[in-house]
N, C-alpha and C positions, 0 to 999 in steps of 0.2 A: 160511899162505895158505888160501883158502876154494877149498875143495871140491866142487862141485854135485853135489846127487845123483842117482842113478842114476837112468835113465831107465827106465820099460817103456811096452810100448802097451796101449790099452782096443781091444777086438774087437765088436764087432756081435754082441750074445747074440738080439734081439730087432726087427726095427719093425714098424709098426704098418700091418697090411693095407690093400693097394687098397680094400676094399671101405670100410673107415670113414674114409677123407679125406674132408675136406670142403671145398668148395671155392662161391664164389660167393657166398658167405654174409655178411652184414657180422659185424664184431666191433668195437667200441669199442675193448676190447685192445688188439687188435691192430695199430688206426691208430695208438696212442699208443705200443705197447713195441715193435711190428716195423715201421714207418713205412707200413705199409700191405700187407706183401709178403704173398702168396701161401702162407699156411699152413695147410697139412690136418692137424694136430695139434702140438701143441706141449705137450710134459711136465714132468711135476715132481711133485714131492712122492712118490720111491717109500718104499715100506712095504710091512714082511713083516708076513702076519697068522700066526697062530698053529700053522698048516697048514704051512706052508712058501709057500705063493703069494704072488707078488710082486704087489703094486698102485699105480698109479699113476696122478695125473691130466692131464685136457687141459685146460687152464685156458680158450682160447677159445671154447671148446665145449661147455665143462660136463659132461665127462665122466671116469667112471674104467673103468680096463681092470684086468682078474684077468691075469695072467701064469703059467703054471705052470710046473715045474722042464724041461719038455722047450721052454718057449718060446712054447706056443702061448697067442693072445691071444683074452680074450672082453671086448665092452663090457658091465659088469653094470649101469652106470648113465647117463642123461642127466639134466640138471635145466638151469633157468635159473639158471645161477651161474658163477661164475670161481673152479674150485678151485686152490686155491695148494702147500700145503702136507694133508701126512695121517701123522696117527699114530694105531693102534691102541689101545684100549682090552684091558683084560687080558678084562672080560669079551666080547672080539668085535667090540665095535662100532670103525664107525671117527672119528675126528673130524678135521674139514675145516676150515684156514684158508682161507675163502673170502674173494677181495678185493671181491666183492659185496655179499654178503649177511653177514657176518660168519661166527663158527661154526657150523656145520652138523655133524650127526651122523649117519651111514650104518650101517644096519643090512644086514650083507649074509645076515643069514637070509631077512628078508621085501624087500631088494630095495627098501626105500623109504629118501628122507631127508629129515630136520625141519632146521627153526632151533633151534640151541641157546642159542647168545647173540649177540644183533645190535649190543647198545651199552653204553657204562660209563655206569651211571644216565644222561642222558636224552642224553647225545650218542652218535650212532654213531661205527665205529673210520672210521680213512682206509683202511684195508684192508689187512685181518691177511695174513701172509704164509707164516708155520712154525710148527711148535708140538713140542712133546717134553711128555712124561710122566716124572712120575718117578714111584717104587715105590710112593708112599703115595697117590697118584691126584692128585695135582696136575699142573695143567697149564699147561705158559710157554706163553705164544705172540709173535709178534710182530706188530705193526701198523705198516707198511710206506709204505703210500699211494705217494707220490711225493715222498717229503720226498728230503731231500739237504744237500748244504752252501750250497745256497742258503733251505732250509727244515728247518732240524735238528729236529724236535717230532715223530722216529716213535718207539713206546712199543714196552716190554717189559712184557708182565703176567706173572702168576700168576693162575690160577685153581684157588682151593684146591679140594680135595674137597668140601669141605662148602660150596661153592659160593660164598666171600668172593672179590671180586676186585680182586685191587694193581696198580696201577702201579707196579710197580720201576726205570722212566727212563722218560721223557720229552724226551728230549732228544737223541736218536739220530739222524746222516745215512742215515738209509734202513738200519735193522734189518731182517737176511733171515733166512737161517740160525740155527741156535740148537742146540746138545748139553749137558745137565749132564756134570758131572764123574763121574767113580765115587762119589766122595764125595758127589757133590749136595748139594754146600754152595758150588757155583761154578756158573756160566752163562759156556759159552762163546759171544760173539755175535758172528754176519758181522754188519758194517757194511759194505755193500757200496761204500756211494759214499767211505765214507774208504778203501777198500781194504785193509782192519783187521780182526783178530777181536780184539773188545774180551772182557778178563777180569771176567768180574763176580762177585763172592763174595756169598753170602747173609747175612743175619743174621735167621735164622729167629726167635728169640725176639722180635722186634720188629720182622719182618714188613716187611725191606727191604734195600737192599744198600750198601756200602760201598766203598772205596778202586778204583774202577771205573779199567781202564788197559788200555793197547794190550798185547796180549799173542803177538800175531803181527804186523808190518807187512808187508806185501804189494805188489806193486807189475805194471803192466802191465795187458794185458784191461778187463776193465768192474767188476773186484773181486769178491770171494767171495760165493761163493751159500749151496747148500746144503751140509751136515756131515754126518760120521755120526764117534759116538765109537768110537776103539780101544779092546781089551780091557786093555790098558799104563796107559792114559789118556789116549794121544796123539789128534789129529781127523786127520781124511780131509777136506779143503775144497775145493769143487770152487769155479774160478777161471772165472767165465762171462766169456767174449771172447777167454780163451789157449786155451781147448780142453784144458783140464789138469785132472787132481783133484792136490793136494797129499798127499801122507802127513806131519805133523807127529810126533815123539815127545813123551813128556810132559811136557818142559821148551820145545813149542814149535821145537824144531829139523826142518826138513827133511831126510827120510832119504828119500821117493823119490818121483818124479812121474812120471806115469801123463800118455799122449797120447794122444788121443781120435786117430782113423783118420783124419777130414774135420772133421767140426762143430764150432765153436769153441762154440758153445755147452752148455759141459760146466756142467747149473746145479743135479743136486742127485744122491746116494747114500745106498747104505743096504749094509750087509753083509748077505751072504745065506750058505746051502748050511749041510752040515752041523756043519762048524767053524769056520763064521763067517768062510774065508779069501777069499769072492768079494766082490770089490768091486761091484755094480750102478749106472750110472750112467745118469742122463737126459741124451738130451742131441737138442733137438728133437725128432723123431719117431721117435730109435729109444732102445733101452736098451742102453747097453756094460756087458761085463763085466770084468774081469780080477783075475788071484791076488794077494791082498795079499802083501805080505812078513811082515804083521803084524795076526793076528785082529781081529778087530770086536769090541765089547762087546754083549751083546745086549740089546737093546730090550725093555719093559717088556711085550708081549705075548709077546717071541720066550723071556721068563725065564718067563712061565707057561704053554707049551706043555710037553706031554708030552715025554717024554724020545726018543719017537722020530722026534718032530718033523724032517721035515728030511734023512733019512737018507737 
């Protein structure tokens, strides 16, 4: 007989000051993904950088906020952009799936940010969503737009280091989330609108992927958002519309679910702290915390921080 597992809650580590709501303001976004409601920030894409500081963005506002280990919030950026997704570069910088303007790349020394890449040769994306780095500096990301199962055509890329870039699918119901394997010879991908995190393996020698398959089914909410990989190899999938993150082990089995306090909108994670046992999650305008059962893998910037990173 099947089991459910255990349950815990996510706590309120973090939201995000009176002082930077925004209100009154139009957002194109906003009419299309919240039907027009009343939002003075709305987050996603958190990311540790190297320091230990958590970062995180507001996608209708075009902005990202610094988080520090006791909580407190500064906005380091505005720009005209919808940032989606962010992951850390080893050397510092950060890079931004923006659903605007394509990639965007933040330097938070000097506090400015460029376009990195706006289109695959001469079409732009429908708008990137997530992106992961792996060790050798290549970077997946996803292209999202509004596709779905009425419009299956949102892409997976690679973008090598040496600046080649693949389409590895093209034919995705609305690709979000996205974590390599340990191995990183795998792509695990939320497919939000199937409700799925699709298995995708590499074949790096030839620079494409193979025997692509459902490798979680999922069911309920609005389907899986954002990921973060466990240190085992299992994912953390946070399930936007149940107010849930998943704990997965590495064969894909449910070992524990975590319940957001109020918000169902639980839509993306990152492990944080010293031994990678806090969960961090977004969810609308605040950030939850709570103690994994089971460490985090860390992140391609959080492997080249010093050792006292964190502590």
């Amino acid at each position: 007989m099947y089991a459910p597992p255990p349950q815990k809650k996510l706590e309120v580590f973090a939201s995000i000051p009176q002082r930077f709501h925004i209100s009154g303001r139009k957002s194109n976004w906003i009419d299309v993904q919240l039907h027009g409601a009343d939002t003075p920030a709305f987050l996603e894409g958190p990311a540790f950088d190297a320091h230990g500081n958590l970062w995180v963005v507001d996608i209708p506002w075009g902005r990202l906020f610094k988080i520090d280990r006791q909580g407190e919030i500064s906005c380091e950026l505005e720009y005209d952009g919808e940032p989606n997704g962010l992951a850390f570069h080893a050397d510092g910088r950060a890079f931004i799936a923006d659903n605007k303007n394509g990639l965007m790349v933040f330097d938070p020394a000097r506090g400015t940010v460029e376009p990195f890449l706006d289109r695959a040769l001469v079409q732009r994306f429908k708008g990137p969503n997530d992106l992961v780095f792996a060790g050798n500096g290549d970077l997946y990301f996803t292209d999202q737009g509004q596709t779905g199962h009425h419009d299956p055509t949102g892409r997976l890329y690679r973008l090598a280091a040496d600046g080649r870039l693949d389409c590895l699918l093209n034919n995705v119901p609305s690709p979000n989330g996205l974590v390599l394997n340990l191995a990183e010879d795998t792509v695990y991908l939320a497919v939000t609108r199937a409700n799925a995190i699709w298995r995708v393996p590499l074949v790096k020698k030839h620079g494409t992927v193979t025997k692509v398959g459902t490798y979680i089914q999922m069911s309920g909410g609005g389907g899986p958002d954002g990921m973060a990989l466990g240190a085992h190899g299992g994912v953390a999938v946070c399930h936007v519309g149940l107010g849930a993150v998943w704990i997965f082990d590495e064969v894909g089995q449910p070992v524990l679910r975590l319940d957001a306090p109020a918000s169902r909108m639980t839509t993306n994670c990152a492990y944080g702290g010293s031994d990678l046992r806090r969960l961090y999650v977004t969810a609308g305008r605040e950030i939850l915390v709570a103690e994994a059962d089971m460490a985090g893998a860390p992140t391609w910037a959080q492997r080249s921080a010093s050792p006292a990173v964190g502590k």
